[in-house]
SERO-4910 file (N, C-alpha, C, O; in steps of 0.05 Angstrom, whole numbers):
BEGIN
 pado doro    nc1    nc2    nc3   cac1   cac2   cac3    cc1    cc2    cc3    oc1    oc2    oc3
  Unk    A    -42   -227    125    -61   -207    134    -89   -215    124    -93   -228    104
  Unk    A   -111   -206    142   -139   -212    135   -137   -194    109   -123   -174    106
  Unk    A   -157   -209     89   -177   -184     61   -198   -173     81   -212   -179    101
  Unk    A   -192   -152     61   -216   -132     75   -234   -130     47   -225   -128     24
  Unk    A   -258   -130     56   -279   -116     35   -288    -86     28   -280    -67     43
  Unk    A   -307    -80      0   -312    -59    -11   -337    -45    -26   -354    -59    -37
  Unk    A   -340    -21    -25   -368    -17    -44   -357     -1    -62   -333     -7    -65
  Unk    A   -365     21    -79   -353     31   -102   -345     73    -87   -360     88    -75
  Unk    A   -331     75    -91   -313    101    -78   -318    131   -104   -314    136   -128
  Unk    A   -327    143    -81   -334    173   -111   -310    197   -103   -316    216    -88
  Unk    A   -290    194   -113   -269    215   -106   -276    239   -118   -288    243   -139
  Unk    A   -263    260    -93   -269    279   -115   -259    294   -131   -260    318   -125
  Unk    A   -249    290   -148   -237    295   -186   -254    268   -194   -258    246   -185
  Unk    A   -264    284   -217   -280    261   -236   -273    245   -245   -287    225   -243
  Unk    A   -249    245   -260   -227    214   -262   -234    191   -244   -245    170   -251
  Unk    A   -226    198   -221   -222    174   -205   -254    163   -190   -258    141   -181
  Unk    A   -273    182   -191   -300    179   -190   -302    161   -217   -297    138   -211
  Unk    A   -306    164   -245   -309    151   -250   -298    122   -258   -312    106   -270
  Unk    A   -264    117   -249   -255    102   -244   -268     78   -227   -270     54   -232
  Unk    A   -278     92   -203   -284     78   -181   -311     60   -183   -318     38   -174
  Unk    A   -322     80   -197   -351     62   -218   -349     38   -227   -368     21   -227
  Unk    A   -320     33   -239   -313      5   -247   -306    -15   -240   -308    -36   -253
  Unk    A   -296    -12   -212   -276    -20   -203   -297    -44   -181   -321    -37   -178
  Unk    A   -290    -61   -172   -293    -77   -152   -285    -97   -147   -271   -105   -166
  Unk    A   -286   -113   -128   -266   -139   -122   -255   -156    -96   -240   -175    -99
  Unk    A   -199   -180    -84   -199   -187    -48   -169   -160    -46   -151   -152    -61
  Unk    A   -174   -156    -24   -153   -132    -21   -123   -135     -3   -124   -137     22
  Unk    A    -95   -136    -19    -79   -150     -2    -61   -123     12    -60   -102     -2
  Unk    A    -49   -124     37    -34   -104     43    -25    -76     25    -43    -69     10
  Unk    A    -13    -69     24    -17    -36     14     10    -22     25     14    -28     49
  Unk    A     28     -5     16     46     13     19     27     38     32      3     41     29
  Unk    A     49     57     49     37     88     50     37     96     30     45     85     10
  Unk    A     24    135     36     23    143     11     34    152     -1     29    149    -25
  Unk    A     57    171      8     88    176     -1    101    167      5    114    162    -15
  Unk    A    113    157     28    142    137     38    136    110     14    116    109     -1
  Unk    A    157     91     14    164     67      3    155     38     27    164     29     49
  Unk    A    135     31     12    134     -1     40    135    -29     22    127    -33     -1
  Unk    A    149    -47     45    149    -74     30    135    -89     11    146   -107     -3
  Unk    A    100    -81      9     88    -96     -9     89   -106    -30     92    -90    -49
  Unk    A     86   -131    -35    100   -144    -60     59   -154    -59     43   -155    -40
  Unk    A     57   -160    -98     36   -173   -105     33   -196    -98     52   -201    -83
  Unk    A     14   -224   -100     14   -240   -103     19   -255   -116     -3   -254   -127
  Unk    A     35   -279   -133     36   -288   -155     14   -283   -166     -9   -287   -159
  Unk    A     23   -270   -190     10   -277   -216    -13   -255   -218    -27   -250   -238
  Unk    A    -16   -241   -193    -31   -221   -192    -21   -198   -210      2   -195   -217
  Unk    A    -47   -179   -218    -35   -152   -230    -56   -130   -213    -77   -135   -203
  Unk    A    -40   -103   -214    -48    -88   -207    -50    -65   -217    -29    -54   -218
  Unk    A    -74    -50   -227    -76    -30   -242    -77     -8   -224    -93    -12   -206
  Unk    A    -64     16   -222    -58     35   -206    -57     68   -216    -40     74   -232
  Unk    A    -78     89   -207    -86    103   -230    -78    127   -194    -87    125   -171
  Unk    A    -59    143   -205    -47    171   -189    -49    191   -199    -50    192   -224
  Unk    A    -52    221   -180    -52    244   -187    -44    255   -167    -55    256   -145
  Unk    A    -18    267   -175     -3    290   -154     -7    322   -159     -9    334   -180
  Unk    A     -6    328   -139     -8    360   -148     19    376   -119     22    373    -95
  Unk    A     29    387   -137     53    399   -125     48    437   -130     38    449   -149
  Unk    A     58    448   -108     62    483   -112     91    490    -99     95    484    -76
  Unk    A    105    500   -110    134    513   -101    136    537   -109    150    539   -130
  Unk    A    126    559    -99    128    586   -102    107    594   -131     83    589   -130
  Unk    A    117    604   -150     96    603   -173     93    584   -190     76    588   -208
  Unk    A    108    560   -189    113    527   -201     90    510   -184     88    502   -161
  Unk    A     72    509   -212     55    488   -206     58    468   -225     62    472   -249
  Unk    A     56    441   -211     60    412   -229     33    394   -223     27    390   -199
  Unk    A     17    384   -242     -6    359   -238      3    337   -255      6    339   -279
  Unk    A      5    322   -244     23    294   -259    -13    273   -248    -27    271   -227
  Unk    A    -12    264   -273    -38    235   -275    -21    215   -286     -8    218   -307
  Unk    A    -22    192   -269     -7    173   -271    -18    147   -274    -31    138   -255
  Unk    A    -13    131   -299    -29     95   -305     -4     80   -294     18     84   -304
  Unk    A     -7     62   -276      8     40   -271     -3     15   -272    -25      7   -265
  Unk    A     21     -1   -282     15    -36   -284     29    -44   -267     50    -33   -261
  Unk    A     19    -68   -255     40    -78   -240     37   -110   -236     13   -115   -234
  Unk    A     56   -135   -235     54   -162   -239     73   -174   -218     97   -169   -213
  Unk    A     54   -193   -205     72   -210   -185     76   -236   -198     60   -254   -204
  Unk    A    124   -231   -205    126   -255   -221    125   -284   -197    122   -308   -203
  Unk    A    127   -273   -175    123   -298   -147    120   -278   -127    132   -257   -129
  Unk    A    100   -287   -102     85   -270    -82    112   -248    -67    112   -228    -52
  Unk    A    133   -264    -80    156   -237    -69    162   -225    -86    173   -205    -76
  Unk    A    164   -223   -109    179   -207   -136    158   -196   -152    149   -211   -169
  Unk    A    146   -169   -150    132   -155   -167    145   -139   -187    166   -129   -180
  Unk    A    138   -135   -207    156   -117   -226    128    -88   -241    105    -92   -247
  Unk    A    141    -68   -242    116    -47   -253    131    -27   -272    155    -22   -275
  Unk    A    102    -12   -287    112      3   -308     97     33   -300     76     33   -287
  Unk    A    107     53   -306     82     66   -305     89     93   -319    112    103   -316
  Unk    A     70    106   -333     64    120   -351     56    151   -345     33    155   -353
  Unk    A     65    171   -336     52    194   -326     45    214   -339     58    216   -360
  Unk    A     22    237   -336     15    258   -357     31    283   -351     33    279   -327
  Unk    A     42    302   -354     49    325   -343     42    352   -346     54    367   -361
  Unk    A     18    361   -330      7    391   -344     30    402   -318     37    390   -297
  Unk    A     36    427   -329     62    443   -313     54    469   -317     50    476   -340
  Unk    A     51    488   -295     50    525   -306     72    529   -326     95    521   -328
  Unk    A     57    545   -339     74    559   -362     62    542   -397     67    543   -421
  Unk    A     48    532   -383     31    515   -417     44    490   -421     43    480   -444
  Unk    A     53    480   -406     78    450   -412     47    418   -414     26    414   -403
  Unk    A     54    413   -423     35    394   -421     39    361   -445     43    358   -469
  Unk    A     36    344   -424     38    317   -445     58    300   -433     74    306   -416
  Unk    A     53    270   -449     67    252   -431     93    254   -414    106    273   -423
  Unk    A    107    243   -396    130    245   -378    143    226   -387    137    212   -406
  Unk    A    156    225   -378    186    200   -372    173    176   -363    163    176   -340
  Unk    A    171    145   -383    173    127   -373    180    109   -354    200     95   -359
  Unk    A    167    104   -329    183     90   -302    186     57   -311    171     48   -328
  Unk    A    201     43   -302    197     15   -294    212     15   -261    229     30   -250
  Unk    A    195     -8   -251    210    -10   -228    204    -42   -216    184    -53   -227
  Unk    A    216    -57   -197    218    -80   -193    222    -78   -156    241    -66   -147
  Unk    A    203    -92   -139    215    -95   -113    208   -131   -107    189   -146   -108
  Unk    A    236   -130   -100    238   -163    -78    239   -165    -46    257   -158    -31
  Unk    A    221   -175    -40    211   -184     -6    226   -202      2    218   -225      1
  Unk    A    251   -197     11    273   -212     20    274   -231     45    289   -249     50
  Unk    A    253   -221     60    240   -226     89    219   -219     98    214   -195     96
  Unk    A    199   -241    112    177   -235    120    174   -257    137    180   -280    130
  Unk    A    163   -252    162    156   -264    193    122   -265    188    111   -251    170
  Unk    A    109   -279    202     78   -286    204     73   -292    236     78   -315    244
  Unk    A     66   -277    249     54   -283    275     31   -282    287     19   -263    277
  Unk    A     14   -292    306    -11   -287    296    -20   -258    305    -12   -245    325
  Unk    A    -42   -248    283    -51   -222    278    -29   -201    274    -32   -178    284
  Unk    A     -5   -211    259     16   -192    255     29   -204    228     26   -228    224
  Unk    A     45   -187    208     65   -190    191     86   -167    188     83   -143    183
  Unk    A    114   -185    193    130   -159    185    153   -169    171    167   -188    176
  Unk    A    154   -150    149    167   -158    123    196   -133    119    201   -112    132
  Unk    A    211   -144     99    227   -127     86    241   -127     61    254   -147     56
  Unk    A    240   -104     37    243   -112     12    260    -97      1    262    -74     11
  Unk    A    277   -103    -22    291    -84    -33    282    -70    -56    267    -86    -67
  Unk    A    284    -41    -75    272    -34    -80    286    -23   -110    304     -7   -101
  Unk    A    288    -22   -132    300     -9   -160    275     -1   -175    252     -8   -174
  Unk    A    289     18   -189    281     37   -202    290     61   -224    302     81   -217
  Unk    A    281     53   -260    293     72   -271    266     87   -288    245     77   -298
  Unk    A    278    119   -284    262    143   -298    279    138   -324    303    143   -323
  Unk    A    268    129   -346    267    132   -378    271    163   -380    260    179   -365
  Unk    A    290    171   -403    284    191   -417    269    191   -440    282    187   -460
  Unk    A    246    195   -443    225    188   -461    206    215   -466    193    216   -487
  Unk    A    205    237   -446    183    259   -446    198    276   -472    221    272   -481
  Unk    A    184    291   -478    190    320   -494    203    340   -476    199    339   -451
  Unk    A    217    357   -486    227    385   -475    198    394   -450    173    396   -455
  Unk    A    213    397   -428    197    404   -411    187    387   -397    184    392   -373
  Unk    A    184    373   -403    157    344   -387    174    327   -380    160    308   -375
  Unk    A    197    321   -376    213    300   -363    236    326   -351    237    351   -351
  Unk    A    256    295   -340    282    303   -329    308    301   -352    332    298   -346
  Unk    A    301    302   -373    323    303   -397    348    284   -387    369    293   -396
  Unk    A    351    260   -371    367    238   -365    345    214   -352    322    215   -343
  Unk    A    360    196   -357    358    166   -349    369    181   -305    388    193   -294
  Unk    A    347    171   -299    348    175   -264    348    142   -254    333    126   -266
  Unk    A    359    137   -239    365    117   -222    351    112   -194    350    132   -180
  Unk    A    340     88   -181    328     94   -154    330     68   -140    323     49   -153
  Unk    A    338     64   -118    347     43   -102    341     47    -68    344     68    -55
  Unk    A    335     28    -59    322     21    -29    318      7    -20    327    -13    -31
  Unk    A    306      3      4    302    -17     14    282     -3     41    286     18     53
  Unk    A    260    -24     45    237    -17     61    229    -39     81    225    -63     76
  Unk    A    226    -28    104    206    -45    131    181    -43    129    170    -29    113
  Unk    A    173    -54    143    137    -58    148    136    -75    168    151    -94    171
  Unk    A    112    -67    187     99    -83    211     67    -72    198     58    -53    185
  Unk    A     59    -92    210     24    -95    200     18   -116    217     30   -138    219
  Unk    A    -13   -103    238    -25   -111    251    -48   -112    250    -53   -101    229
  Unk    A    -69   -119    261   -103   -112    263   -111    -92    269   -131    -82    258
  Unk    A    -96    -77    292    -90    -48    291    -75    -28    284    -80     -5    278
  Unk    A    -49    -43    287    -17    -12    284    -12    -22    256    -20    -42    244
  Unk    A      2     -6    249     16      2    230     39     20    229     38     44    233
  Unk    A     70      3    219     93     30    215    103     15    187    100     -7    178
  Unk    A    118     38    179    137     31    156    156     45    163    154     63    179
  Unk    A    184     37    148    210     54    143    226     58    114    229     38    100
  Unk    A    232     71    110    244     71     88    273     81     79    279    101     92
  Unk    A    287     74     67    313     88     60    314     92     33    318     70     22
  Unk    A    312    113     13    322    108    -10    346    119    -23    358    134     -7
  Unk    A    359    119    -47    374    136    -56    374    139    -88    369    119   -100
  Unk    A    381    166   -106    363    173   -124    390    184   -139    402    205   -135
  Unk    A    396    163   -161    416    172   -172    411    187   -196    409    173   -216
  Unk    A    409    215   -200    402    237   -230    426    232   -253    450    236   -252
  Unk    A    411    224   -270    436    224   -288    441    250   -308    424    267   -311
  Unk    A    467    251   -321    468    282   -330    451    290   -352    442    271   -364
  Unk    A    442    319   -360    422    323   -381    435    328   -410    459    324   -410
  Unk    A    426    335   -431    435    329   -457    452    356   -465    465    358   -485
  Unk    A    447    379   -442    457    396   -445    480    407   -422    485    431   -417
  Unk    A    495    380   -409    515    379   -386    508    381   -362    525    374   -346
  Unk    A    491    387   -354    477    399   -319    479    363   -304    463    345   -305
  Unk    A    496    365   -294    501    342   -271    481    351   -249    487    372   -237
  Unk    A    463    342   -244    437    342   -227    447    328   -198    453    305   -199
  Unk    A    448    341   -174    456    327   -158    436    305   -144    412    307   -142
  Unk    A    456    277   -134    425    267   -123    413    265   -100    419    282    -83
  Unk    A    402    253    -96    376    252    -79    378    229    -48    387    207    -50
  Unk    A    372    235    -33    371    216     -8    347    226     -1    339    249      3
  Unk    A    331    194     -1    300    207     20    294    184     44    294    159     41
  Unk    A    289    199     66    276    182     82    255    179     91    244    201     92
  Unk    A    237    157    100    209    157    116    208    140    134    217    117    136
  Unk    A    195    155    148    172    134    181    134    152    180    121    173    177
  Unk    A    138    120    184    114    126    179     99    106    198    106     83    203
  Unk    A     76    120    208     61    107    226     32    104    225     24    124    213
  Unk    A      8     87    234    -17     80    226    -25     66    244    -12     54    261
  Unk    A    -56     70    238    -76     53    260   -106     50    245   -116     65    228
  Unk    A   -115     31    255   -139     29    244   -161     31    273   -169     10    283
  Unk    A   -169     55    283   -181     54    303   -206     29    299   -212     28    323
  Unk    A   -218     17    290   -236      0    291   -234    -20    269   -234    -16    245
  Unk    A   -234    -45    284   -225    -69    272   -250    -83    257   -264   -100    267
  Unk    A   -253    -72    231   -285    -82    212   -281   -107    206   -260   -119    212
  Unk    A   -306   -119    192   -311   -150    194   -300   -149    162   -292   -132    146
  Unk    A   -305   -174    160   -293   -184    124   -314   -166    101   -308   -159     78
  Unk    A   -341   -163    116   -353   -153     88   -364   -126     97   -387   -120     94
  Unk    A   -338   -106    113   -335    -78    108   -315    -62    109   -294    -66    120
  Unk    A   -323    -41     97   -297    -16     88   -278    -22    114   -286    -24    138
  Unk    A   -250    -25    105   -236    -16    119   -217     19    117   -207     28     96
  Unk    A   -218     31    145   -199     60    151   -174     51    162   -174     39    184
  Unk    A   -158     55    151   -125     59    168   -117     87    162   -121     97    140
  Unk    A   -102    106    188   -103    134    189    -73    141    193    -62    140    215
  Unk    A    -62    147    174    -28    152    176    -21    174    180    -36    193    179
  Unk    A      9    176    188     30    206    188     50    187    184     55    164    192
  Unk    A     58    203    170     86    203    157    112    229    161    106    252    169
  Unk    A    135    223    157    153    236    160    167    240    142    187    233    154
  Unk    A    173    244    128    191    241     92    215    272     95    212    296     98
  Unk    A    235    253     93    258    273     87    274    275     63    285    254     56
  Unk    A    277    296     48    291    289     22    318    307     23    315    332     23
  Unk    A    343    295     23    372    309     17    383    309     -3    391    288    -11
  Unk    A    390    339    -23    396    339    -51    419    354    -45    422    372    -29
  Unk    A    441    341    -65    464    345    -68    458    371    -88    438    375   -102
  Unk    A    483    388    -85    493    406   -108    492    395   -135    494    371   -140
  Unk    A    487    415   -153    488    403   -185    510    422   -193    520    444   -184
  Unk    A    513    408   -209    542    417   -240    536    428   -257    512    429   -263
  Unk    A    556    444   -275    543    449   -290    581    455   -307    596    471   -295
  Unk    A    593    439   -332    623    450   -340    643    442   -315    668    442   -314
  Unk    A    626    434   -298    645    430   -270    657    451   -253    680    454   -245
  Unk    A    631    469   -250    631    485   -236    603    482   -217    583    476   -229
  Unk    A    603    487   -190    574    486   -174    561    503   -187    570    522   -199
  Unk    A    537    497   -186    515    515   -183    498    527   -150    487    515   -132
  Unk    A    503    552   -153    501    560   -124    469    557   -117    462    556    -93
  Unk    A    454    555   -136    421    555   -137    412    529   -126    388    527   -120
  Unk    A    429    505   -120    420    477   -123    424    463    -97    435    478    -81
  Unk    A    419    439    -88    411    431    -65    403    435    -42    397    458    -36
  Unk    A    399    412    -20    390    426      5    366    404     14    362    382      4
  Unk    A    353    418     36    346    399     46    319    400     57    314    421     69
  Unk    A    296    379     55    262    388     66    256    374     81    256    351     73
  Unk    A    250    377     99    222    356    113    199    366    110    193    389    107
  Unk    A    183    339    113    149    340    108    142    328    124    155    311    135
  Unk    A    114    334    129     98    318    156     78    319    140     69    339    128
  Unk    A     64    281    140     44    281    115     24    262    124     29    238    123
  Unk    A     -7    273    134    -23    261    149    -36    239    122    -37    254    103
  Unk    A    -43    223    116    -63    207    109    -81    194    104    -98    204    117
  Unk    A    -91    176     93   -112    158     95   -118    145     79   -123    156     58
  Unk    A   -120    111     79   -126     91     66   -152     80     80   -160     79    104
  Unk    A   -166     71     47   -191     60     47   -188     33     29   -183     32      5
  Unk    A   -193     10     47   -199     -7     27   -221    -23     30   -231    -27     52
  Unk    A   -230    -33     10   -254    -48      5   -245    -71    -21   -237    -67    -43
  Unk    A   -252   -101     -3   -238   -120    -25   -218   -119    -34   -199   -114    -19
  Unk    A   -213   -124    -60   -192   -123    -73   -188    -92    -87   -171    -89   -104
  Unk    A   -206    -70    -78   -199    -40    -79   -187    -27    -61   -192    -31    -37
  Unk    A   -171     -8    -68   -156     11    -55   -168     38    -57   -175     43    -80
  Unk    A   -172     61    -35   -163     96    -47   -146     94    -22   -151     82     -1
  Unk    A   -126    109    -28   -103    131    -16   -105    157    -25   -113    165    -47
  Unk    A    -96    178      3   -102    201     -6    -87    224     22    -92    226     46
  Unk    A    -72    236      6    -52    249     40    -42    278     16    -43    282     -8
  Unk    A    -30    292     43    -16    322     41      6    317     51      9    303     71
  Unk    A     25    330     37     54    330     55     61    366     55     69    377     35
  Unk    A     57    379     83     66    395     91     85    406     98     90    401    121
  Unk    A    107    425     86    138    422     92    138    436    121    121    454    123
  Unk    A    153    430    141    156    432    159    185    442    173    189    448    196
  Unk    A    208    443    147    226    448    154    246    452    128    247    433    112
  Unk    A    254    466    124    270    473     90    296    485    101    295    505    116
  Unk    A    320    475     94    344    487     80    357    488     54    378    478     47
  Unk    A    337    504     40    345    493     10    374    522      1    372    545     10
  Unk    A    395    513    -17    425    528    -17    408    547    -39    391    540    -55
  Unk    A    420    576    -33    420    592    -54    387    606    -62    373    608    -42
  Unk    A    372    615    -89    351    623    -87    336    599   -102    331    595   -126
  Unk    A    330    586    -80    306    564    -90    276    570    -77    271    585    -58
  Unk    A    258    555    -94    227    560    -72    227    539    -62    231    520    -77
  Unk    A    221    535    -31    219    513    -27    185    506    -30    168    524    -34
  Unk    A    178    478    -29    152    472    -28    137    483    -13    147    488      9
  Unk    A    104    491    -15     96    493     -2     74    482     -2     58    496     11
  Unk    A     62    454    -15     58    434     -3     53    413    -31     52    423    -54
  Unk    A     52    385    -25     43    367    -44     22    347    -40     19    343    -16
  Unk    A      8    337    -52    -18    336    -51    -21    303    -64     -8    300    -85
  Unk    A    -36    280    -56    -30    254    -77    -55    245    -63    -61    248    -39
  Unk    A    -74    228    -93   -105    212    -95    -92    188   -107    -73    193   -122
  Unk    A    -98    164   -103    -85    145   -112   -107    114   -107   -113    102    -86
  Unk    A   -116    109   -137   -131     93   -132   -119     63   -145   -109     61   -167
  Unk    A   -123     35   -121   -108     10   -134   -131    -13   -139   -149    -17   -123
  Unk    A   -129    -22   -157   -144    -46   -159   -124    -70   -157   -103    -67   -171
  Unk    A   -126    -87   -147   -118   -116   -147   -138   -139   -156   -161   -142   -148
  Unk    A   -122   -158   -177   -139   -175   -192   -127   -201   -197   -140   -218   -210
***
């Protein structure tokens, strides 16, 4: 894929404004903003990766600020760590659960003004937070992702699956199936030394199993969401912002759950 170039980005939460102050630099392909996509680093490259989610489900509000590292041990095998904050309604607040995660680009085609790749994807949530601020188990995560990338189009796909492990106090957490498609365009094809726009929707489906509890169901637990999640990538050089809503559009969640009512992600990457 062509680099695209950059100037300095003023988001708005002050964090990432003044993040963006620092930041400048060549810019390589890029994942959406919630689905999972093939991108692997370049050898030897790292990538510093600074997120903020904001989630609402009935009177449950979550803002998670998130530092990630990330290292390409060869232009197909990246491996990352990342570190999240957790302020939560109800006064909860302070570090989360330690991630590591690793994806390998198993396949990739080059044609001209096109690449389309595919990678597999792992992933473990540490139990590391305090009461409250994590998932009180070691979580499991596995996938595998498409990508097409063009001068103009853009899709991804995704499959994952999200194995919960049990908590310290028995609750077998059921797990997780999520899917995405996701689609993009860059209505206007910019030169090497300006901003590039690519303009996404996404589709993200997530299916949660029943949880345990003594080995009995819990009637409160699983079910099922879709989201429809417009967004937008900006890059300049070797900078990134991402920045999208995912709107639920369809909920069968079992028993008295809230379902979402919407989630919210700013996500700024440097590559170096």
């Amino acid at each position: 894929m062509k680099r695209v170039p950059g100037k300095t980005v003023r988001a708005g939460w002050w964090s990432f404004g003044v993040l963006a102050g620092l930041l400048a630099g060549p810019a390589a392909a890029h994942d959406p903003v919630f689905g999972l996509g093939p991108h692997t680093l370049f050898k030897e490259g790292v990538e510093i990766h600074l997120g903020l989610d904001r989630s609402e489900a009935g009177a449950r509000q979550d803002t998670v600020t998130t530092l990630e590292l990330a290292y390409g041990l060869t232009s197909n095998w990246t491996v990352r760590a990342e570190l999240p904050y957790v302020d939560r309604s109800g006064g909860v607040d302070g570090a989360g659960d330690l991630g590591v995660a690793t994806k390998y680009r198993f396949w990739r085609r080059d044609r001209l003004g096109e690449q389309i790749s595919g990678s597999i994807f792992g992933r473990l949530n540490l139990d590391t937070a305090g009461e409250g601020r994590g998932r009180d188990a070691t979580d499991a995560i596995v996938g595998v992702a498409y990508g097409y990338e063009s001068r103009k189009w853009y899709r991804w796909a995704a499959l994952r699956y999200r194995y919960n492990g049990e908590t310290s106090t028995g609750l077998d957490r059921g797990d997780k199936v999520l899917v995405d498609l996701v689609g993009g365009i860059r209505f206007r094809q910019s030169g090497y030394l300006e901003p590039d726009w690519v303009w996404m929707l996404e589709l993200n489906g997530e299916q949660t199993g029943r949880s345990r509890l003594d080995g009995a169901t819990l009637p409160d637990s699983g079910g099922s969401e879709w989201f429809l999640s417009p967004g937008l990538m900006w890059t300049l050089r070797n900078f990134a912002l991402k920045t999208g809503v995912q709107f639920p559009v369809w909920s069968d969640l079992d028993g008295n759950q809230n379902a979402s009512d919407y989630r919210a992600r700013l996500e700024l990457e440097w590559h170096m």
